[in-house]
C-alpha positions as a Python dict, from the first residue, in 0.01 Angstrom:
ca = {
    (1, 'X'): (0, 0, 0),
    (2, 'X'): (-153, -345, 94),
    (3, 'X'): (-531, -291, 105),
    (4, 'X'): (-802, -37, -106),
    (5, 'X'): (-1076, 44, 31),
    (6, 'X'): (-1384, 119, -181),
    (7, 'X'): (-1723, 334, -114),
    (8, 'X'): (-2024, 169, -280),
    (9, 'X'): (-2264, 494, -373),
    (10, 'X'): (-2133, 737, -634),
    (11, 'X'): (-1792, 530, -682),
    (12, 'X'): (-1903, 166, -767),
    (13, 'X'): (-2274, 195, -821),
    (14, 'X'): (-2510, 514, -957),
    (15, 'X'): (-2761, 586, -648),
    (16, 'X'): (-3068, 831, -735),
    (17, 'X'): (-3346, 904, -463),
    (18, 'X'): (-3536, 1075, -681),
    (19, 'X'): (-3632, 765, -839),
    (20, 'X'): (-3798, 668, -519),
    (21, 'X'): (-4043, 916, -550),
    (22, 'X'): (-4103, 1010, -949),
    (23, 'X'): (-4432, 820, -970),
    (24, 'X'): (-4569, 1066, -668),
    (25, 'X'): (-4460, 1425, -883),
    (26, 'X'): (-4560, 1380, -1229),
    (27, 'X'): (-4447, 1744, -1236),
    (28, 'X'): (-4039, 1622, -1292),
    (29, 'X'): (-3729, 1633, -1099),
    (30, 'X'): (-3766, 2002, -976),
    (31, 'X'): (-4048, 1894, -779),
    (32, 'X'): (-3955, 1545, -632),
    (33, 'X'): (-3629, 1791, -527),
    (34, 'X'): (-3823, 2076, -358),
    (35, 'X'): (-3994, 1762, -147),
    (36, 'X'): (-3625, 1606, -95),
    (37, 'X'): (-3542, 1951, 44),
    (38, 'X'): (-3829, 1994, 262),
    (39, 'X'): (-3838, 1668, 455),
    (40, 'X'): (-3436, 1714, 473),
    (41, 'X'): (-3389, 1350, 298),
    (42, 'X'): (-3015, 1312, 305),
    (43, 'X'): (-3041, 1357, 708),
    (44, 'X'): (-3306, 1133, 772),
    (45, 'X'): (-3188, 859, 524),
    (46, 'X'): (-2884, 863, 715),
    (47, 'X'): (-2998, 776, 992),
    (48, 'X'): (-3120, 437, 831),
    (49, 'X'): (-2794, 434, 708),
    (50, 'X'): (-2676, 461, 1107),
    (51, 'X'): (-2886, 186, 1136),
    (52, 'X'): (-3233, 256, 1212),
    (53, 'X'): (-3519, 46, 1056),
    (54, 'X'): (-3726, 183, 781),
    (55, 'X'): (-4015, 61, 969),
    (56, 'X'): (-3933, 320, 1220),
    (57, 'X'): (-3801, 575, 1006),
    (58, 'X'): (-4109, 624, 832),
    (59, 'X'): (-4338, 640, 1134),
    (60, 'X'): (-4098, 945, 1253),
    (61, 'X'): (-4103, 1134, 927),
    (62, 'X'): (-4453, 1105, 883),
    (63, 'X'): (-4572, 1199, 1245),
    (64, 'X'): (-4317, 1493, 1171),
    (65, 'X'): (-4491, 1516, 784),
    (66, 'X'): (-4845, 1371, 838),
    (67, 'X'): (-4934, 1549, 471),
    (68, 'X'): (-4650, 1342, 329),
    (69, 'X'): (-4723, 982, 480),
    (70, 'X'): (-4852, 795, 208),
    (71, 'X'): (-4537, 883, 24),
    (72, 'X'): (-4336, 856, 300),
    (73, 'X'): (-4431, 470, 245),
    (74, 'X'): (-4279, 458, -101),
    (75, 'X'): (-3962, 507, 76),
    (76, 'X'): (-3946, 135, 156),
    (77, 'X'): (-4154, 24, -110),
    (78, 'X'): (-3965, 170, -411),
    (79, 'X'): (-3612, 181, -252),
    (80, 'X'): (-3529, -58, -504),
    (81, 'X'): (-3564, 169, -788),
    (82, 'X'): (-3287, 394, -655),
    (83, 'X'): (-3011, 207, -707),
    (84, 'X'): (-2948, 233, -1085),
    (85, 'X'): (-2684, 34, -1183),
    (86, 'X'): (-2315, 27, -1133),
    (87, 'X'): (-2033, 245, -1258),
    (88, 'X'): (-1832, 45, -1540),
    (89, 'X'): (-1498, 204, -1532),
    (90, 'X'): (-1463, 184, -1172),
    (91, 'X'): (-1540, -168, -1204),
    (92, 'X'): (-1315, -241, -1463),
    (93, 'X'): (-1077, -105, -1198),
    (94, 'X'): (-1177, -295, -909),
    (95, 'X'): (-1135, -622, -1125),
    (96, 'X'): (-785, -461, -1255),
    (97, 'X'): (-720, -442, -871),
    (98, 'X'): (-838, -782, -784),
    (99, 'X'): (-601, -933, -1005),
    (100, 'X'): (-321, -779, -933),
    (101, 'X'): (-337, -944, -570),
    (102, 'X'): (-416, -599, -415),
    (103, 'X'): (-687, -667, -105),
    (104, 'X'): (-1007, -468, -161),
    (105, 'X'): (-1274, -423, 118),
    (106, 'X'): (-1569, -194, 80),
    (107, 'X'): (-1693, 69, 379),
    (108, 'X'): (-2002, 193, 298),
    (109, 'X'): (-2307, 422, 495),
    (110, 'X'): (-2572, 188, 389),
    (111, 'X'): (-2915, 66, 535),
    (112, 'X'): (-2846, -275, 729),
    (113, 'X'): (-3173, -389, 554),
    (114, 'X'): (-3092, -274, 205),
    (115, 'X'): (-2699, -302, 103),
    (116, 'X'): (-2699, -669, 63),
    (117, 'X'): (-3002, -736, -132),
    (118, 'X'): (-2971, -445, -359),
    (119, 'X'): (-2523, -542, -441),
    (120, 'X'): (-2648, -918, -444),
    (121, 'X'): (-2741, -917, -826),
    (122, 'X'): (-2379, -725, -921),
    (123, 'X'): (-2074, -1009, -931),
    (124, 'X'): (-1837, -735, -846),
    (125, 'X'): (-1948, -707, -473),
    (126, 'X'): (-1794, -1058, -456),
    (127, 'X'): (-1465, -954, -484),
    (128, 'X'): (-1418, -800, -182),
    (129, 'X'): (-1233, -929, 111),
    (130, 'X'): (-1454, -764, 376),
    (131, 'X'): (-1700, -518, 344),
    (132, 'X'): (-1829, -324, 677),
    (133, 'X'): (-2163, -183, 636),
    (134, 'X'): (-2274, 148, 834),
    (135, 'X'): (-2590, -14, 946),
    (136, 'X'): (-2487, -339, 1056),
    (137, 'X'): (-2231, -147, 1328),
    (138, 'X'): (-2444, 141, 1417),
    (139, 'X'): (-2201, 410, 1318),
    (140, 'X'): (-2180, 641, 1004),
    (141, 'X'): (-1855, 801, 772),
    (142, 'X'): (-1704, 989, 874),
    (143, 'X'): (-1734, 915, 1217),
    (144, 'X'): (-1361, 856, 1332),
    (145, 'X'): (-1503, 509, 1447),
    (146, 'X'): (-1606, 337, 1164),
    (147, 'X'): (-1279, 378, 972),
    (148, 'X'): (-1139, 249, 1332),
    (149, 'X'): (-1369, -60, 1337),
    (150, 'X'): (-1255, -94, 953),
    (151, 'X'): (-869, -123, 1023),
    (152, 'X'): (-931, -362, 1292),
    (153, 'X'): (-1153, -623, 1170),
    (154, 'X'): (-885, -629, 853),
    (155, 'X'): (-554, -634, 1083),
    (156, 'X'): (-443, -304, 812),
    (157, 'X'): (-278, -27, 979),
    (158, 'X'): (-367, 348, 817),
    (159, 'X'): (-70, 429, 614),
    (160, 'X'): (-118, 71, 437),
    (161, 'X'): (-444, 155, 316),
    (162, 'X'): (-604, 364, 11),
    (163, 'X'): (-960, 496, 69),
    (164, 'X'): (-1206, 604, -240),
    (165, 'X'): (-1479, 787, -151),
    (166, 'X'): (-1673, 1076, -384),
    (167, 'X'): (-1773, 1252, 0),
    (168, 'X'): (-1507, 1521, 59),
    (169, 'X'): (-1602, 1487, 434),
    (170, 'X'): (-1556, 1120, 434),
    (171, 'X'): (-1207, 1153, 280),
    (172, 'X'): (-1103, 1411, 524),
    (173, 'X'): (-1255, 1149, 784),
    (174, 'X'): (-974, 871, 665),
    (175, 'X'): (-768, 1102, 609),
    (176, 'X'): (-762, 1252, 918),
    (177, 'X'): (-630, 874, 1110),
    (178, 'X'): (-356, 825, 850),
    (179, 'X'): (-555, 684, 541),
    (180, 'X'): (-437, 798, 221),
    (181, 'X'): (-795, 985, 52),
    (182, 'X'): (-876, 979, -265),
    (183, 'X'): (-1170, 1194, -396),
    (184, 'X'): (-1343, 1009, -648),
    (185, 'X'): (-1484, 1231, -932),
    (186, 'X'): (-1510, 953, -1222),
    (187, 'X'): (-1307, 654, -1332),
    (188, 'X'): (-1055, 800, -1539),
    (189, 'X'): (-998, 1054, -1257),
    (190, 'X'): (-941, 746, -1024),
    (191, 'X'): (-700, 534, -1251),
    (192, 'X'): (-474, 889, -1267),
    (193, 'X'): (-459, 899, -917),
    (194, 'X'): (-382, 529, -865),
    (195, 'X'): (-129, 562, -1076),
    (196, 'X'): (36, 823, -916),
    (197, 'X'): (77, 625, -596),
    (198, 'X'): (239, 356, -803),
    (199, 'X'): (-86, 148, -808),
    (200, 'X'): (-229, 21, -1183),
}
């Protein structure tokens, strides 16, 4: 294997949306849930993710949920609250990785305006080779494409490459071109499975 490919969400760093929108349901997580549910929030934040603005995101979800529009806005305005920190043991692994000489690049479905600013204050974002970003090339995991664009920009065929992802649908994705797919479920579930493909 000569490269690893890393997710960002759920593998290297803890991502919450309800922590967008606590300060709106005083009422606790059932309730900021039951809204999630309703406005169908994974969907639509994908689509930033695919690389729509927020800007334009918002006006669409609130001309769709007018009663909702003033916390709609928080959105944007308390995105930054989602992202919670990262994941130590995975990035006690990447940096295990990194020097053993093994490349690492991240692919990530991400917001074009938000991944960079919110890995900026994490050092561990720095050791990646290459990191393609669903929103700066308009295409989503697990689109066949984006693991396509992926391969090419970093000159890897699939069979060299190890993909962690903790989306079954965006392992089957890699999987599905020749990547070898790992499911993450936690760090010590990740070291046992690198070291049964003779990595760590």
């Amino acid at each position: 294997m000569k490269a690893i490919i890393f997710d960002f969400g759920g593998v290297l760093m803890r991502w919450d949306p309800q922590r967008i929108f606590q300060r709106y349901f005083p009422e606790g997580p059932a309730a900021i849930q039951a809204f999630l549910d309703e406005i169908g929030f994974m969907e639509w934040n994908k689509l930033q993710d695919g690389g729509r603005s927020f800007a334009e995101g918002i006006a669409a979800h609130s001309a769709r949920f007018p009663q909702y529009a003033q916390i709609l806005a928080g959105y944007d305005k308390y995105w930054s609250n989602s992202v919670v920190g990262p994941i130590d043991g995975t990035v006690a692994i990447l940096r295990r990785l990194k020097a053993a000489g093994y490349p690492l690049y991240g692919l990530t479905n991400y917001s074009a305006e938000k991944c960079r600013q919110d890995i900026r204050p994490f050092d561990h974002f720095a050791l990646f080779d290459d990191i393609v970003i669903s929103g700066e090339v308009g295409v989503c995991k697990p689109d066949p494409a984006i693991y396509r664009l992926l391969l090419n920009r970093i000159g890897r065929r699939p069979e060299e490459c190890i993909f962690i992802d903790d989306m079954p649908a965006n392992v089957a994705g890699a999987e599905a071109l020749g990547i070898t797919g790992l499911r993450f479920h936690s760090p010590e579930q990740l070291e046992a499975d690198l070291r049964g493909l003779g990595i760590l």
